[in-house]
C-alpha positions as CSV (number, residue, x, y, z in Angstrom):
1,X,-6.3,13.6,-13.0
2,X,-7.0,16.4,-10.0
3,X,-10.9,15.3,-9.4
4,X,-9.4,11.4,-9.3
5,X,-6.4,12.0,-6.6
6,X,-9.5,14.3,-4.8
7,X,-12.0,11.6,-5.0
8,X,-9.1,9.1,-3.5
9,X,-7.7,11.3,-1.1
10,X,-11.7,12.2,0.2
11,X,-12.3,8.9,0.2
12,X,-9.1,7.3,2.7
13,X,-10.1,10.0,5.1
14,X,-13.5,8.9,5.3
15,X,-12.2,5.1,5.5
16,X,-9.8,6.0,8.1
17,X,-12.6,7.9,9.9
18,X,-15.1,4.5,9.9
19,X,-12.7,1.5,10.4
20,X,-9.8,0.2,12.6
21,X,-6.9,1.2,10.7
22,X,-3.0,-0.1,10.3
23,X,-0.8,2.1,9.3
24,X,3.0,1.4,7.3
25,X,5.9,1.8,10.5
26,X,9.0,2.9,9.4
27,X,12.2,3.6,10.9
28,X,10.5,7.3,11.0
29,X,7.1,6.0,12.4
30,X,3.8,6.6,10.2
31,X,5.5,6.2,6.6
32,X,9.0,6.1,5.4
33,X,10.1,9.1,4.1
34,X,13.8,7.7,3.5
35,X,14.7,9.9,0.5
36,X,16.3,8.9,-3.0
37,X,16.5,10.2,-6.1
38,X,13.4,9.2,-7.3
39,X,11.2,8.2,-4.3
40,X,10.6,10.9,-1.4
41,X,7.8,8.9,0.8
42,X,5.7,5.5,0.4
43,X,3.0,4.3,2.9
44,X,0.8,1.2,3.3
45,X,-2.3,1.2,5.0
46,X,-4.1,-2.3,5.7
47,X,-7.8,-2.2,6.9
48,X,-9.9,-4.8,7.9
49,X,-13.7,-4.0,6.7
50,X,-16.7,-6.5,7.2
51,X,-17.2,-9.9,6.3
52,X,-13.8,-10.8,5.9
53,X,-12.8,-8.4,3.5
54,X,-9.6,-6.4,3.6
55,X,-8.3,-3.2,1.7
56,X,-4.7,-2.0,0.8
57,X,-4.2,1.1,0.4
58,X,-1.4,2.3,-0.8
59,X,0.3,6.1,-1.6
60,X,3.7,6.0,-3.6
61,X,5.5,9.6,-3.9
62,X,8.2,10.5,-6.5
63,X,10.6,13.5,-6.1
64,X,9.1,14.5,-9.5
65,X,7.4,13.6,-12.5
66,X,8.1,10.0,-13.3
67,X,7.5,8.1,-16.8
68,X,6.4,5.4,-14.0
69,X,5.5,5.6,-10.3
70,X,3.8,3.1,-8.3
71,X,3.7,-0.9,-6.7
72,X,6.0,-3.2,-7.5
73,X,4.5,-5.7,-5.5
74,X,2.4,-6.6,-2.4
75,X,3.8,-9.6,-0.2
76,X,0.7,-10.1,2.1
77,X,1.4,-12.6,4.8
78,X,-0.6,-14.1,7.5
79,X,-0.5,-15.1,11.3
80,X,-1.0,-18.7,11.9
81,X,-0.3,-20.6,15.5
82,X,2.2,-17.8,16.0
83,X,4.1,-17.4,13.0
84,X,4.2,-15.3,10.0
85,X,3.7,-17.5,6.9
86,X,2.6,-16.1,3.2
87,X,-0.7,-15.8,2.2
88,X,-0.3,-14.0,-1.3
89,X,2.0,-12.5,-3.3
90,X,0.8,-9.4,-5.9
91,X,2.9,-8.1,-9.1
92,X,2.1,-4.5,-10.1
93,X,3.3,-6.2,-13.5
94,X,-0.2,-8.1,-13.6
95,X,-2.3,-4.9,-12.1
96,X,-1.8,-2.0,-14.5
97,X,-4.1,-0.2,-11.9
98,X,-0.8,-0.5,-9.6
99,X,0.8,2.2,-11.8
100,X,0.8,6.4,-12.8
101,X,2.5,7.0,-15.9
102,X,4.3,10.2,-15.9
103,X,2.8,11.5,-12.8
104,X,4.5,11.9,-9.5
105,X,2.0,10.6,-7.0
106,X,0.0,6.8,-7.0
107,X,-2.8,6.7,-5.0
108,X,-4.4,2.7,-5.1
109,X,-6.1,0.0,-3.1
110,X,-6.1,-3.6,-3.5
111,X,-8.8,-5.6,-1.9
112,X,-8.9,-9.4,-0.7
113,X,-10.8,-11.5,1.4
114,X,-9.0,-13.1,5.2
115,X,-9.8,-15.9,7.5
116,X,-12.3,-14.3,10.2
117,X,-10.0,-13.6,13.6
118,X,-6.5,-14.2,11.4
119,X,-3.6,-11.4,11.4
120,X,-2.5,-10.2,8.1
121,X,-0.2,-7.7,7.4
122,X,1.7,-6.1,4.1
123,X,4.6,-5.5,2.9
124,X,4.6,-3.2,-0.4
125,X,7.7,-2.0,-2.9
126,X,7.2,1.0,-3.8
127,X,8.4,1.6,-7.4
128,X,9.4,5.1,-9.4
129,X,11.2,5.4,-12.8
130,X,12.2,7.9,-15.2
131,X,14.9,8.2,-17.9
132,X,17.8,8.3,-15.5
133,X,16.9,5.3,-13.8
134,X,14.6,3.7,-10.9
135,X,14.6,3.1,-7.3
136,X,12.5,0.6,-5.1
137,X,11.7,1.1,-1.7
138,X,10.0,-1.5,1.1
139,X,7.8,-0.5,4.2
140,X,5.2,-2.9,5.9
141,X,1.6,-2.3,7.3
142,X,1.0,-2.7,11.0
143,X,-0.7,-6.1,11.7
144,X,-4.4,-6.1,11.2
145,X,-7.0,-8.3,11.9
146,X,-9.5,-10.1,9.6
147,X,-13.2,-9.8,10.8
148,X,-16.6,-10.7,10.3
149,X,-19.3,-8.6,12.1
C-alpha cells in the first residue's frame, strides 16, 4: 500500500511539474481543509494534457482510518458561450477505483477527453465512512482549458 501512495504521490509532482495545472480553491485557498469528524482535507486538481485529454486528480483525507474513504462523485461541467452547463456526471458507486477501504488517505485520477479551446472545471464530494458514521465534503477545481497541441 506504501510503494502505491509513493508511485502516486511521485507521479502528481512530476505532472504538476510538466503541465498547466488547476488546482481545488477553497474558502482556505489551495484545498479545503474545513475539518469534521471524519474528513480533515480534500483537493481536486484538473489538468489539461494533449490532444484533448484531461486528468482529475483527486486526494481525499480522513481524520483516521476509515472502513471507506474516497469520491462520491465528480460533477464535471463545461464553458459554452459564457455559461457553465454540465458535461458529465461520475458516481464513485460505478468506479470501485474511486475508493480505499479501511485506509485513511485516496489518492486517484479520472481521465476524459474535452472539446479543443473549451473550459471545464470539477467539482468532487469527497466521501469518508466508518462505523460511527460518514461525512461528505464539496470543493471545485479552478477552470482549465481543453487543448490540442
Amino acid at each position: 500500500m506504501r510503494k502505491k501512495v509513493l508511485c502516486v504521490f511521485v507521479s502528481l509532482i512530476l505532472l504538476f511539474n510538466c503541465f498547466p495545472v488547476a488546482l481545488a480553491v477553497g474558502p482556505e485557498g489551495v484545498e479545503n481543509t474545513q475539518s469534521s469528524q471524519y474528513l480533515s482535507s480534500y483537493t481536486v486538481a484538473l489538468i489539461a494534457l494533449s490532444n484533448g485529454k484531461m486528468a482529475v486528480e483527486m486526494d481525499v483525507n480522513a481524520t483516521g482510518y476509515m472502513t471507506q474513504v474516497g469520491v462520491q462523485e465528480l460533477y464535471i461541467e463545461q464553458k459554452i458561450n459564457g455559461v457553465w452547463q454540465e458535461f458529465d456526471t461520475v458516481y464513485g458507486a460505478a468506479h470501485s477505483d474511486f475508493f480505499e477501504y479501511n485506509d485513511y488517505t485516496y489518492l486517484g485520477e479520472y481521465f476524459f477527453y474535452g472539446v479543443n479551446g473549451r473550459q471545464y472545471r470539477v467539482t468532487m464530494t469527497a466521501f469518508a465512512r466508518n462505523s460511527s458514521g460518514s461525512d461528505t465534503g464539496d470543493v471545485m477545481s479552478v477552470t482549465a482549458t481543453c487543448h490540442n497541441p
